[in-house]
N, CA, C and O atoms as a printed pandas DataFrame, in Angstrom:
     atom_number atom_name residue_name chain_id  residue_number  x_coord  y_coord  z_coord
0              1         N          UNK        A               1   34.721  -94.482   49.601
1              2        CA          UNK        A               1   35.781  -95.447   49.340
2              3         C          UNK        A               1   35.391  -96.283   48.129
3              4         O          UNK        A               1   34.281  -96.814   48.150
4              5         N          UNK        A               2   36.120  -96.442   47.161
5              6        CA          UNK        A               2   36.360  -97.311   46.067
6              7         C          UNK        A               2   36.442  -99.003   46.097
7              8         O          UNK        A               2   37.444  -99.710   46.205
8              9         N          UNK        A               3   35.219  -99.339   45.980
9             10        CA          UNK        A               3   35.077 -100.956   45.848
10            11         C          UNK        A               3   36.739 -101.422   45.481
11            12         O          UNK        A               3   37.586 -100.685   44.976
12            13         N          UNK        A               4   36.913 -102.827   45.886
13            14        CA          UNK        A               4   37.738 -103.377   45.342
14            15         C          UNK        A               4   37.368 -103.835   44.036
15            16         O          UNK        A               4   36.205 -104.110   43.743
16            17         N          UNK        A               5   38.594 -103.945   43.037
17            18        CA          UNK        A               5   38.413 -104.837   41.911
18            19         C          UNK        A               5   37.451 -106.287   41.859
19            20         O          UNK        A               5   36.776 -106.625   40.886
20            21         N          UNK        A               6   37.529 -106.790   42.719
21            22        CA          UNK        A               6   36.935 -108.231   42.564
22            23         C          UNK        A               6   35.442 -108.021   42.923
23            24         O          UNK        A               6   34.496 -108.456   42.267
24            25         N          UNK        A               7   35.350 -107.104   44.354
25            26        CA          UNK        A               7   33.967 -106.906   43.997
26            27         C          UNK        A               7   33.058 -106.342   42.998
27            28         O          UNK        A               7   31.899 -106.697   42.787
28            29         N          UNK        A               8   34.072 -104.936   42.098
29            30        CA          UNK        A               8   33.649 -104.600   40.780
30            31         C          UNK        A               8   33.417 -105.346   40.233
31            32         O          UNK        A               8   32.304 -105.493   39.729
32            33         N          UNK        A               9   34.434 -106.177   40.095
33            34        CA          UNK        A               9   33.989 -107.257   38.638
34            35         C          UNK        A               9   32.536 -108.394   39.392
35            36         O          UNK        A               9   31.556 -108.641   38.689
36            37         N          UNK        A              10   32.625 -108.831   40.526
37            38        CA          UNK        A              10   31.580 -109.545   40.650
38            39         C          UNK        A              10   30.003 -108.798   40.497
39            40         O          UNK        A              10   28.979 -109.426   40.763
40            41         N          UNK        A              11   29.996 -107.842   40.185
41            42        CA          UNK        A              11   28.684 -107.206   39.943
42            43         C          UNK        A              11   28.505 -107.038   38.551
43            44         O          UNK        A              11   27.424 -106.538   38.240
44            45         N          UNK        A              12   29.174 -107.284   37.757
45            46        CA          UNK        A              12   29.312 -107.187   36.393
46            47         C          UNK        A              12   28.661 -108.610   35.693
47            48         O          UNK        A              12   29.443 -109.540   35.500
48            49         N          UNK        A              13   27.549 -108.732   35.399
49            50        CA          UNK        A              13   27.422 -110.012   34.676
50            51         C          UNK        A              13   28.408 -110.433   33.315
51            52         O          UNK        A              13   28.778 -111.576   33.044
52            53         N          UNK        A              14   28.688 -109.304   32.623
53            54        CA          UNK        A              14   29.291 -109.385   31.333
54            55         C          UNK        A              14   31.126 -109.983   32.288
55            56         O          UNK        A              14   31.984 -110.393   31.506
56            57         N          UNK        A              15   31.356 -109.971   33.213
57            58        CA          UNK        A              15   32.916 -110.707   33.830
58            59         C          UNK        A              15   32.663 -111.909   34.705
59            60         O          UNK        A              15   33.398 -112.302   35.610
60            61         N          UNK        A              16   31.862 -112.281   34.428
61            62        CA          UNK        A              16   31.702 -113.787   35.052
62            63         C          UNK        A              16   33.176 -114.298   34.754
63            64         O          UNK        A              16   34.035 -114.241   35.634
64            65         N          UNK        A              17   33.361 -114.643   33.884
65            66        CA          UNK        A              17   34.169 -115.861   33.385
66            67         C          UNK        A              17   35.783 -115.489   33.954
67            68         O          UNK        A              17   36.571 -116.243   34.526
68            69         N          UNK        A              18   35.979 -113.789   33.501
69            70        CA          UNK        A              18   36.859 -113.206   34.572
70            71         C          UNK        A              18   37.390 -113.358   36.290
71            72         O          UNK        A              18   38.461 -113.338   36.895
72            73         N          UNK        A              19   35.610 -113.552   36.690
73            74        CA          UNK        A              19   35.924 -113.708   37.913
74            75         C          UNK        A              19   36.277 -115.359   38.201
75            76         O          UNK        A              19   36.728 -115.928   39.196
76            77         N          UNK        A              20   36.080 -115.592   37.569
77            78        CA          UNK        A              20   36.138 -117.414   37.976
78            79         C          UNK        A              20   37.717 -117.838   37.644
79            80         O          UNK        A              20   38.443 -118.738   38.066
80            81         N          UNK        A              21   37.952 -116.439   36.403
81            82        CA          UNK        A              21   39.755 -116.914   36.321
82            83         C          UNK        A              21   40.988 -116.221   37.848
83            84         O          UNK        A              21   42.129 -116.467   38.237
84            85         N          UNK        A              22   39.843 -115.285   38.253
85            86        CA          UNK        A              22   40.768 -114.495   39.272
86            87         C          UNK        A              22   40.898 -115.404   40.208
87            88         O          UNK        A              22   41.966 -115.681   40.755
88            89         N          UNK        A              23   39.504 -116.065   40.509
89            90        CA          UNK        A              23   39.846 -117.032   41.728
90            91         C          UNK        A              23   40.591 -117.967   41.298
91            92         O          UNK        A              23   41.508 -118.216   42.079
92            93         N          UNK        A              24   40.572 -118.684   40.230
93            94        CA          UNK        A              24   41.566 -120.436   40.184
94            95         C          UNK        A              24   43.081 -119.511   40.035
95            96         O          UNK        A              24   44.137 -120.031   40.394
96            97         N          UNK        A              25   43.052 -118.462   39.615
97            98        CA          UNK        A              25   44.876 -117.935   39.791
98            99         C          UNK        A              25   45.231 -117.688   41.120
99           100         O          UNK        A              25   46.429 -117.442   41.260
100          101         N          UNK        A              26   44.341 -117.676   42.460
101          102        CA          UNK        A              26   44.510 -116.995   43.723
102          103         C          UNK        A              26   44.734 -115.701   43.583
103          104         O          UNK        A              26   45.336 -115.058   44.442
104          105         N          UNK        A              27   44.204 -115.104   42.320
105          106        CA          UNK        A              27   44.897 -113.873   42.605
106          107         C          UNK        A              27   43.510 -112.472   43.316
107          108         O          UNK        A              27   43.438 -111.244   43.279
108          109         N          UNK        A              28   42.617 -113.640   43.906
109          110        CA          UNK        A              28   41.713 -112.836   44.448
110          111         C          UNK        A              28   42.379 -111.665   45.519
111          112         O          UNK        A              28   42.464 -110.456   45.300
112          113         N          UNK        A              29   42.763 -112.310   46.584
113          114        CA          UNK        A              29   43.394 -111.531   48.109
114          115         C          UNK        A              29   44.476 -109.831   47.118
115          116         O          UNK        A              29   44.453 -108.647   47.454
116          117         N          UNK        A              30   45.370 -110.601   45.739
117          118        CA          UNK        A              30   45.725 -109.277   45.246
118          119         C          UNK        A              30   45.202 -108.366   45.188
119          120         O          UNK        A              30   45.135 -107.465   46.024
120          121         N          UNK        A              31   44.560 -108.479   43.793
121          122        CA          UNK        A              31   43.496 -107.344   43.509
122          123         C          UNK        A              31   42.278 -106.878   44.616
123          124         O          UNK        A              31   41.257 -106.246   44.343
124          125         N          UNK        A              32   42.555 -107.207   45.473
125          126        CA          UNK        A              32   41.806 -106.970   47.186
126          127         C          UNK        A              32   42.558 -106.270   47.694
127          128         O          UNK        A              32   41.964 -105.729   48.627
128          129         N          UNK        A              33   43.594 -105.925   47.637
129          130        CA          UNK        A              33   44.657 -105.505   48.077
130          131         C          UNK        A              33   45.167 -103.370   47.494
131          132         O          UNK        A              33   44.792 -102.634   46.581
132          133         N          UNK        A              34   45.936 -103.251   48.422
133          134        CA          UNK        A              34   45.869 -101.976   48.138
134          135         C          UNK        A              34   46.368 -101.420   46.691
135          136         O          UNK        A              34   47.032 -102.099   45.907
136          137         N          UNK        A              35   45.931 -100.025   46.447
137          138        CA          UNK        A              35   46.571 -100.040   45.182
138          139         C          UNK        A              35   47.222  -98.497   44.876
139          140         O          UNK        A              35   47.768  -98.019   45.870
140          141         N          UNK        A              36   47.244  -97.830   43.926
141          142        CA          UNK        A              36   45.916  -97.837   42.746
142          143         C          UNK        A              36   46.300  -98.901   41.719
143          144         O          UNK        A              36   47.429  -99.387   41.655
144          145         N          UNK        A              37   45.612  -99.122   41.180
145          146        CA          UNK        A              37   46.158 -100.620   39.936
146          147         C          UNK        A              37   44.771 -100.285   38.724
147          148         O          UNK        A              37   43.703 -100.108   39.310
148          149         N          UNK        A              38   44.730 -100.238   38.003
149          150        CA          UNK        A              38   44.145 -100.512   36.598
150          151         C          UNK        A              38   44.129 -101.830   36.119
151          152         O          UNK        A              38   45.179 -102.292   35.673
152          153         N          UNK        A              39   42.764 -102.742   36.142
153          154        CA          UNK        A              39   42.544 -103.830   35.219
154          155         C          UNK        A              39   42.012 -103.623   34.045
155          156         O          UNK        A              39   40.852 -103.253   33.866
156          157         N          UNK        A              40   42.967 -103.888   33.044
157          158        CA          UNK        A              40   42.325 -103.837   31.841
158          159         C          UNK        A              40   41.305 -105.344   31.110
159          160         O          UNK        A              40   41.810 -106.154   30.333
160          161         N          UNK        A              41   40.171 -105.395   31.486
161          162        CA          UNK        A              41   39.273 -106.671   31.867
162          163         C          UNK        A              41   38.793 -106.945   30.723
163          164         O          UNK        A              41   38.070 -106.193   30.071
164          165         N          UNK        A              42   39.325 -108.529   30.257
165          166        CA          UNK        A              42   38.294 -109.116   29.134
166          167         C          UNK        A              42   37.076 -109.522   29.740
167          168         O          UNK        A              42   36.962 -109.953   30.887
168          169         N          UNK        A              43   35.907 -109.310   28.658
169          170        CA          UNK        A              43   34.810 -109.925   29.365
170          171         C          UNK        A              43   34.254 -111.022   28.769
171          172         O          UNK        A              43   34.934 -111.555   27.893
172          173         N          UNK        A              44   33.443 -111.380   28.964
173          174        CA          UNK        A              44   32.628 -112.662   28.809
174          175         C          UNK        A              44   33.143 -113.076   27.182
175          176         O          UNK        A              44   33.737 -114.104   26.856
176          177         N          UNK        A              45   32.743 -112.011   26.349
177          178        CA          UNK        A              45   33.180 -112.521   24.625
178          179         C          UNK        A              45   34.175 -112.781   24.364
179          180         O          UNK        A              45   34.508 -113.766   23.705
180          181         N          UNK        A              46   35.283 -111.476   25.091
181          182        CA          UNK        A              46   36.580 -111.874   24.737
182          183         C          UNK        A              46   36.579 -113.388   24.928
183          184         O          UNK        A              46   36.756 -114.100   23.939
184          185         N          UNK        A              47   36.381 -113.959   26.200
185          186        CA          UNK        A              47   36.981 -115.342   26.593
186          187         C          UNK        A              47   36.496 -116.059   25.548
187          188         O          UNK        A              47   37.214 -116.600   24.707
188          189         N          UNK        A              48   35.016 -116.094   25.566
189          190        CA          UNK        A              48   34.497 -116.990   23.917
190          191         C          UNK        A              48   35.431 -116.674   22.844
191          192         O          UNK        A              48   35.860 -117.738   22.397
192          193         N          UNK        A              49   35.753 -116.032   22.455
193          194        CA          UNK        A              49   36.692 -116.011   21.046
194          195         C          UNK        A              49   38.119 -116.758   21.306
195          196         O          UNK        A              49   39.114 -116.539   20.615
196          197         N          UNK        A              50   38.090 -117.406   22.083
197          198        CA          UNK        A              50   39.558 -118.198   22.725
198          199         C          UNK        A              50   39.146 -119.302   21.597
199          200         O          UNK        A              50   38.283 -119.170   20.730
200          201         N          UNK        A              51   40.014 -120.459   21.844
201          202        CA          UNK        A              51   40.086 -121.962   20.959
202          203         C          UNK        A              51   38.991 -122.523   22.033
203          204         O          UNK        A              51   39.013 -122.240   23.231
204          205         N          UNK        A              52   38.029 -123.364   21.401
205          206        CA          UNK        A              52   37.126 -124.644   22.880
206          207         C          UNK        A              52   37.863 -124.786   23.192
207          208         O          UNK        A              52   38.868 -124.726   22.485
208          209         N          UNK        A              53   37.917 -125.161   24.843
209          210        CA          UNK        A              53   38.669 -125.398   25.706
210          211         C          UNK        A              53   39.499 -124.863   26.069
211          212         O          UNK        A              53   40.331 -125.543   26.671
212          213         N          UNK        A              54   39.687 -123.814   25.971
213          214        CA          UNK        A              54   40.968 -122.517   26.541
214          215         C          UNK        A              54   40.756 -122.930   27.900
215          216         O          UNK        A              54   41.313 -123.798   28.574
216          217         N          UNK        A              55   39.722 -122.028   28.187
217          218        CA          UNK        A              55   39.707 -121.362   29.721
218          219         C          UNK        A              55   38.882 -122.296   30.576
219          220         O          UNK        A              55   38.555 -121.863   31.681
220          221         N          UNK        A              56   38.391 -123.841   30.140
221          222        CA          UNK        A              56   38.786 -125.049   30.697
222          223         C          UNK        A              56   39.537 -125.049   31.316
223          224         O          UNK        A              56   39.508 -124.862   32.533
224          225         N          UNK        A              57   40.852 -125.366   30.312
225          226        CA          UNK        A              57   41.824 -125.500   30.763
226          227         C          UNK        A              57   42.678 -125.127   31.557
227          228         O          UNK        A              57   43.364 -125.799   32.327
228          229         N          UNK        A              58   42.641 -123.596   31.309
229          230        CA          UNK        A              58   43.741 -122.513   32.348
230          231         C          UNK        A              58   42.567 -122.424   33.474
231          232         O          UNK        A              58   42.512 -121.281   33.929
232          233         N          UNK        A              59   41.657 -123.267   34.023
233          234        CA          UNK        A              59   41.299 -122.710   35.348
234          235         C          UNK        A              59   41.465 -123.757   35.795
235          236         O          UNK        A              59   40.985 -123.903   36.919
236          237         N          UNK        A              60   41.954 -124.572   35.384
237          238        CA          UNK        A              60   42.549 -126.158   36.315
238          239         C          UNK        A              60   43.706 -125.826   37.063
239          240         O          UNK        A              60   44.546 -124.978   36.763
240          241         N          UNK        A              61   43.679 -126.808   38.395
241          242        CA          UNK        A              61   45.055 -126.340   39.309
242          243         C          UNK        A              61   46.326 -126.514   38.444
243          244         O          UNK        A              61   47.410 -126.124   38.876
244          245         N          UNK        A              62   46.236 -126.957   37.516
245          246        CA          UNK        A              62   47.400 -127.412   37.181
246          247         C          UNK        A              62   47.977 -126.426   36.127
247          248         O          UNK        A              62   49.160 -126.451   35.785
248          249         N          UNK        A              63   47.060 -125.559   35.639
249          250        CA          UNK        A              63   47.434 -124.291   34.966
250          251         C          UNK        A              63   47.740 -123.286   35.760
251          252         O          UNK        A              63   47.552 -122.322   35.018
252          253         N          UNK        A              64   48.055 -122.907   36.686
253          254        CA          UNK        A              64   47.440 -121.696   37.985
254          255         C          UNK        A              64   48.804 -120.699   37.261
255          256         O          UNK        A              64   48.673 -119.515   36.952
256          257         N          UNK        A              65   49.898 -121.389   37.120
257          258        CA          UNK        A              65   51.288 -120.332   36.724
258          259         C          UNK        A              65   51.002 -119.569   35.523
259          260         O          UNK        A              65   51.361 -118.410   35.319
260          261         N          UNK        A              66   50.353 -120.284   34.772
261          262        CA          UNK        A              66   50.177 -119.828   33.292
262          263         C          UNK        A              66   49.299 -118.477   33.645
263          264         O          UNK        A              66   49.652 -117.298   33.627
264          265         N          UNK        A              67   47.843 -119.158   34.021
265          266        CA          UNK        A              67   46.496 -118.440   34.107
266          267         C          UNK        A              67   47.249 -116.982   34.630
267          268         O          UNK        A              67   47.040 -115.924   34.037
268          269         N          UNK        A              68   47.959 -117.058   35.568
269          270        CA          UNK        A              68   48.314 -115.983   36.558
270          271         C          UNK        A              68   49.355 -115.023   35.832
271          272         O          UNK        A              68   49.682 -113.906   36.234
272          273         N          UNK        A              69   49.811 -115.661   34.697
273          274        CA          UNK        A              69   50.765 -114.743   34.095
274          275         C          UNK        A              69   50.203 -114.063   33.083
275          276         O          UNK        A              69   50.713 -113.023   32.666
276          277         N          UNK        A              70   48.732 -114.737   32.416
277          278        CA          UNK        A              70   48.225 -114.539   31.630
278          279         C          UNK        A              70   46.778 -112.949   32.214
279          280         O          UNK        A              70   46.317 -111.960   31.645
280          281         N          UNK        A              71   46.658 -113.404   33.179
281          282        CA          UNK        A              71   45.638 -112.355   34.252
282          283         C          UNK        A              71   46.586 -111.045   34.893
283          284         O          UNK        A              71   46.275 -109.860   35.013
284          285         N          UNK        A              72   47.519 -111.564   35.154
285          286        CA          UNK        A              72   48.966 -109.857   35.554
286          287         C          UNK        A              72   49.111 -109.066   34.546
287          288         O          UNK        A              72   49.214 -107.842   34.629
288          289         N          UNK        A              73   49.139 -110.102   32.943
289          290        CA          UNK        A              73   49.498 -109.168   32.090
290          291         C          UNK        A              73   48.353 -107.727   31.897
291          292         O          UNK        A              73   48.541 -106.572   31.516
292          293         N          UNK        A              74   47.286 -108.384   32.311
293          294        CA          UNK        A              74   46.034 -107.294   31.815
294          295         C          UNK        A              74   46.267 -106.099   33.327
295          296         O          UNK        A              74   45.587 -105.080   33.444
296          297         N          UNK        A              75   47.169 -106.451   34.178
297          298        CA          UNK        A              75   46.611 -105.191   35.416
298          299         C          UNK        A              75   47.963 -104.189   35.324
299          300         O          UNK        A              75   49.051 -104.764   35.343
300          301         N          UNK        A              76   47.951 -102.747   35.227
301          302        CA          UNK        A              76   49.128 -102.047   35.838
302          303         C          UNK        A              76   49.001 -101.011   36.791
303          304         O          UNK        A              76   47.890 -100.530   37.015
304          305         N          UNK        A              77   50.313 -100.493   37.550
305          306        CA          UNK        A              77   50.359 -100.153   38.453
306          307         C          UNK        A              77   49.704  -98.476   37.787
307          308         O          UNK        A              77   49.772  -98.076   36.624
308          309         N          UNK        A              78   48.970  -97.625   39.246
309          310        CA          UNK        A              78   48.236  -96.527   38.777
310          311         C          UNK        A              78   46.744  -96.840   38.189
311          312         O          UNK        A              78   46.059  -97.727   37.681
312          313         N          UNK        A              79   46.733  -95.774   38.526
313          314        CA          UNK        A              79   44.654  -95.060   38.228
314          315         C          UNK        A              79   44.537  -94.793   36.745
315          316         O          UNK        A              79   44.742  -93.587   36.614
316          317         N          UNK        A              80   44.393  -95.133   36.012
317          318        CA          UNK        A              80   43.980  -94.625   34.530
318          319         C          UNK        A              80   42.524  -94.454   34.317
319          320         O          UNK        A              80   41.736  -95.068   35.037
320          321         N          UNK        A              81   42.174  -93.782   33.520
321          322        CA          UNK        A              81   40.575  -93.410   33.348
322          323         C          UNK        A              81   40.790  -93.733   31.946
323          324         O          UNK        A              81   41.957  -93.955   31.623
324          325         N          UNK        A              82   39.844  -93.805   31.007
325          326        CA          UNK        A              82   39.574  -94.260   29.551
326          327         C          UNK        A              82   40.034  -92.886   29.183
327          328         O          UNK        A              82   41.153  -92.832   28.673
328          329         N          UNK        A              83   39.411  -91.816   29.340
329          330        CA          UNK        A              83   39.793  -90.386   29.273
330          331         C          UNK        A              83   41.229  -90.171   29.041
331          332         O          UNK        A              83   41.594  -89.714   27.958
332          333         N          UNK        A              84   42.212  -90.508   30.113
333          334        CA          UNK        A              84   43.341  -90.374   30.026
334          335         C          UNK        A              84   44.268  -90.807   29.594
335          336         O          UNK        A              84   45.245  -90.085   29.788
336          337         N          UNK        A              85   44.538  -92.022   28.867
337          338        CA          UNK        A              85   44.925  -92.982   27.903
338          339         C          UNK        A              85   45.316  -92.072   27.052
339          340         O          UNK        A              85   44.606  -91.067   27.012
340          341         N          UNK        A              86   46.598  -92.124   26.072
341          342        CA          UNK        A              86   46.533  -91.266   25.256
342          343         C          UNK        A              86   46.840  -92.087   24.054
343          344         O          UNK        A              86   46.680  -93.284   24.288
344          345         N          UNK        A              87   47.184  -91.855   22.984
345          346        CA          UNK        A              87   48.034  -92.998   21.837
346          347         C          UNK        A              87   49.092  -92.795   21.810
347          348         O          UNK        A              87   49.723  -91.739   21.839
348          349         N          UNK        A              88   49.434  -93.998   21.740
349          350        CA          UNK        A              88   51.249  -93.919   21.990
350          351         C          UNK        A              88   51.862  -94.053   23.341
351          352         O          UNK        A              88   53.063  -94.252   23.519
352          353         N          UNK        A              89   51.185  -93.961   24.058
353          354        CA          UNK        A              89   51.339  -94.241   25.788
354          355         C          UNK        A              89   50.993  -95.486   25.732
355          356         O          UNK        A              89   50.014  -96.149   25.389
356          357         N          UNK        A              90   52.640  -95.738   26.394
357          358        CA          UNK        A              90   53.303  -97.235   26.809
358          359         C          UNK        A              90   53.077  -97.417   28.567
359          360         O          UNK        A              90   53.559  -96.701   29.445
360          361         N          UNK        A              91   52.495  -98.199   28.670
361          362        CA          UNK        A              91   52.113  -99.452   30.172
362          363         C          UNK        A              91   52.831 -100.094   30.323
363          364         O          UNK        A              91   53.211 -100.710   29.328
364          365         N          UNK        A              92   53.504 -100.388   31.660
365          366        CA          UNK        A              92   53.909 -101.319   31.954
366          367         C          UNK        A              92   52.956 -102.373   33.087
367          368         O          UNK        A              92   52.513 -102.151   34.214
368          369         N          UNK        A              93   52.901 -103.494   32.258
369          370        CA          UNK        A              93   51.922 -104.766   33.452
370          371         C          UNK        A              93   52.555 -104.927   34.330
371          372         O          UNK        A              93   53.745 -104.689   34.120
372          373         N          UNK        A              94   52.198 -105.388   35.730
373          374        CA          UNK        A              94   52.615 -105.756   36.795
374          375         C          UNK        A              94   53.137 -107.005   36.493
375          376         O          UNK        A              94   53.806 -107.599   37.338
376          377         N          UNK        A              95   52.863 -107.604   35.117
377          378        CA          UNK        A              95   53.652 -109.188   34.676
378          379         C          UNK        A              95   55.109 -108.694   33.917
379          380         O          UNK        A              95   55.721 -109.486   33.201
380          381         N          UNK        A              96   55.598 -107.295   34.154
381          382        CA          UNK        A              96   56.798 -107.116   33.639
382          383         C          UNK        A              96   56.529 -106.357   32.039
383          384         O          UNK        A              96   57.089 -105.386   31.530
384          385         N          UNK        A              97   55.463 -107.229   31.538
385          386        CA          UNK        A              97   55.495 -106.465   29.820
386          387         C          UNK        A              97   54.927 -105.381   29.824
387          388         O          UNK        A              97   54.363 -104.853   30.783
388          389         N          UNK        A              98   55.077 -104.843   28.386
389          390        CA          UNK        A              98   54.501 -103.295   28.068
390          391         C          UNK        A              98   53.424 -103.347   27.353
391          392         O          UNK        A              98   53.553 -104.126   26.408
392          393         N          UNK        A              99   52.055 -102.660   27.432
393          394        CA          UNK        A              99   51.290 -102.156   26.367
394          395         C          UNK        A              99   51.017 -101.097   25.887
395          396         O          UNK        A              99   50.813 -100.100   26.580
396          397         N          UNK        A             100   50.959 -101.109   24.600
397          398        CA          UNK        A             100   51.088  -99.806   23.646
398          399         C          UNK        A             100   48.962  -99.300   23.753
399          400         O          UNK        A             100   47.910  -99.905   23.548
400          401         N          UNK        A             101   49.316  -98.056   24.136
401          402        CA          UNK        A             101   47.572  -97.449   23.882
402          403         C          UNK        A             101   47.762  -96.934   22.332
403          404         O          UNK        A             101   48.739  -96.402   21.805
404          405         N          UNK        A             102   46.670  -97.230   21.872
405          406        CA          UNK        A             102   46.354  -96.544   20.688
406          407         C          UNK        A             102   44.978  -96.565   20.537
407          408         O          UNK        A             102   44.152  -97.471   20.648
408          409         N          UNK        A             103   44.863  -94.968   20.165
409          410        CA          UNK        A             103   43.292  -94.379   20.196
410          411         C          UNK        A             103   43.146  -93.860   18.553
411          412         O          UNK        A             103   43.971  -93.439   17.742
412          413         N          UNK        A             104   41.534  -94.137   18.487
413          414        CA          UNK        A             104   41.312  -94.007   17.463
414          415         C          UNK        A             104   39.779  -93.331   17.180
415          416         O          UNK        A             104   38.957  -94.211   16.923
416          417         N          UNK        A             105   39.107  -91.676   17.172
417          418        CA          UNK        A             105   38.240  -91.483   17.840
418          419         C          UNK        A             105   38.424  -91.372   19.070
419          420         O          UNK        A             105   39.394  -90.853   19.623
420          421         N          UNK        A             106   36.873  -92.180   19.882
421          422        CA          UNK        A             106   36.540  -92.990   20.794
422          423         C          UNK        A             106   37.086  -94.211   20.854
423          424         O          UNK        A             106   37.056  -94.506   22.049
424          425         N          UNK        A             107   37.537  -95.033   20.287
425          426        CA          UNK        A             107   37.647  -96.159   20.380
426          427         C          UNK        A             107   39.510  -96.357   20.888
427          428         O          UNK        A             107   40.408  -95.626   20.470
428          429         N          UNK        A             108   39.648  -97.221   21.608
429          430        CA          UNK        A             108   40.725  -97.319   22.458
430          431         C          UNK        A             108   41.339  -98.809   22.462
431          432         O          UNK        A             108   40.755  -99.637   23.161
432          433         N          UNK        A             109   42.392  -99.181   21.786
433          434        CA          UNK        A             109   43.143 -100.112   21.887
434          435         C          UNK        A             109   44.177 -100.614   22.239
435          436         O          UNK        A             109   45.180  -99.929   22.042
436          437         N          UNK        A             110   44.369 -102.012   22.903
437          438        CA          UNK        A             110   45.946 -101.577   23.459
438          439         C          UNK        A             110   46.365 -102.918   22.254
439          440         O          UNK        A             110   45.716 -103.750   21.618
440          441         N          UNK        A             111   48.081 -102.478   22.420
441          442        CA          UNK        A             111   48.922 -103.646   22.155
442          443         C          UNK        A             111   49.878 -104.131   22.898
443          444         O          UNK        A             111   50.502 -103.458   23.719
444          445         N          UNK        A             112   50.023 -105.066   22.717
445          446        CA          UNK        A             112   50.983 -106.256   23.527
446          447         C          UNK        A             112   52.474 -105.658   22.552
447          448         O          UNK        A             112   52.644 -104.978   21.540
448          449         N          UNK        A             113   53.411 -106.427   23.627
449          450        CA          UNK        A             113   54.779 -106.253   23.440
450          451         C          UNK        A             113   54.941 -106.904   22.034
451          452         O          UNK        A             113   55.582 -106.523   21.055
452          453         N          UNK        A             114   54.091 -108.104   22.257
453          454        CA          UNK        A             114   54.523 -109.293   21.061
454          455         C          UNK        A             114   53.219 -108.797   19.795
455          456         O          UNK        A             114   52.496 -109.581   19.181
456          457         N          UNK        A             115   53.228 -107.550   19.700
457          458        CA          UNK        A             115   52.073 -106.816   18.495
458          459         C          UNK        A             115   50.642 -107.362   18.556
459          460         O          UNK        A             115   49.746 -107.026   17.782
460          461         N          UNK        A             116   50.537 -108.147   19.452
461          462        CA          UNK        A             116   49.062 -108.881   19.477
462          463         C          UNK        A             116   47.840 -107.724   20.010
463          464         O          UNK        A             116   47.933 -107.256   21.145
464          465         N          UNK        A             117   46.828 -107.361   19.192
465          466        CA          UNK        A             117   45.858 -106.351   19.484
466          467         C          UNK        A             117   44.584 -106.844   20.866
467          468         O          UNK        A             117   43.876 -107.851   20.848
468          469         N          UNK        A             118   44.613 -106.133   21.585
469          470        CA          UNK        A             118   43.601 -106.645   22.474
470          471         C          UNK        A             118   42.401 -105.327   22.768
471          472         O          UNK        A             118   42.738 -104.185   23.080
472          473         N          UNK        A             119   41.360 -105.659   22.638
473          474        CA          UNK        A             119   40.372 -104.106   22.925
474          475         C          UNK        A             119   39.940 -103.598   24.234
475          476         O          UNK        A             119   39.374 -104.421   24.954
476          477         N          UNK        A             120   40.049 -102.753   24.554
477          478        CA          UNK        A             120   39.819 -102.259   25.985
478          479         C          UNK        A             120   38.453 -102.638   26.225
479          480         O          UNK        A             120   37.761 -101.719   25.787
480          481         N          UNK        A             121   37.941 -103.278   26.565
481          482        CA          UNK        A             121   36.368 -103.884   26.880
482          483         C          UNK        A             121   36.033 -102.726   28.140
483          484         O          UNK        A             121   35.318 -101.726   28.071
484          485         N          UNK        A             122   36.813 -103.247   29.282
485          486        CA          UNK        A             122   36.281 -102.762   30.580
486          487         C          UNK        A             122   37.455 -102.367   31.043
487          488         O          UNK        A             122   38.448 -102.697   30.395
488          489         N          UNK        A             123   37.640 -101.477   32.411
489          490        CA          UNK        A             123   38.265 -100.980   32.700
490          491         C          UNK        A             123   37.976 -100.832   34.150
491          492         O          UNK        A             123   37.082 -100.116   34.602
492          493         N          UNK        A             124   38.831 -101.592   34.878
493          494        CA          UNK        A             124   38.360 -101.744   36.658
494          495         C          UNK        A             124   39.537 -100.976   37.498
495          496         O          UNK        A             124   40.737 -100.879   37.241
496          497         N          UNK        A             125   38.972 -100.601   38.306
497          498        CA          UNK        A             125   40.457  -99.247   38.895
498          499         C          UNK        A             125   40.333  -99.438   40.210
499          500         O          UNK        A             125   39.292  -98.873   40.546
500          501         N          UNK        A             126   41.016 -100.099   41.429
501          502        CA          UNK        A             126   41.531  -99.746   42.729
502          503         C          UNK        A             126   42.156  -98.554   42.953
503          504         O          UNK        A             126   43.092  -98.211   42.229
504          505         N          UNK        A             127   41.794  -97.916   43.799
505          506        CA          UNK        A             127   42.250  -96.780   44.112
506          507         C          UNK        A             127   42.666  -96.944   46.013
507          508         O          UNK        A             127   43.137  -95.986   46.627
């Protein structure tokens, strides 16, 4: 049987900061939850390359709507492997938007609806 997501990521030193956003969104019990689902996971750097005080901020109760819309966008429904990704294969997030895969080599990138580039760091899979 296939760990849950949250325990994946809690064994991961490089997703600390991840895990600390899953819990202030509540969206622990989700991704605990059945699936298959694909997290496409920033890790520790990504979050550093934010503005100071980003992710301060979005882990305060008072961000929880944001944080949570901002943490859905990275998960979609289904099993993907890095392998299977193709370019040009469109995702849909469980937050409603789409991301565009684009491969290059080895190297694997997605894009946001709104053209914003994000890099596949990690890749956490409920099954």
């Amino acid at each position: 049987r296939t760990q849950n997501v949250v325990t994946n990521a809690s064994k991961a030193t490089n997703l600390t900061t991840l895990v600390t956003a899953v819990k202030a969104a509540g969206l622990v019990e989700t991704l605990q939850g059945p699936g298959p689902f694909t997290v496409f996971a920033p890790d520790n750097n990504a979050f550093a390359k934010l503005p100071a005080g980003t992710v301060e901020t979005l882990v305060k109760p008072e961000s929880k709507d944001t944080l949570t819309k901002i943490l859905t966008y990275h998960v979609v429904s289904g099993k993907y492997l890095a392998s299977s990704l193709k370019d040009g294969q469109v995702l849909t997030t469980v937050q409603g938007q789409t991301l565009t895969v684009s491969r290059m080599n080895d190297k694997i990138m997605l894009k946001s609806s709104t053209g914003n580039p994000m890099a596949l760091l990690t890749l956490l899979i409920q099954s």
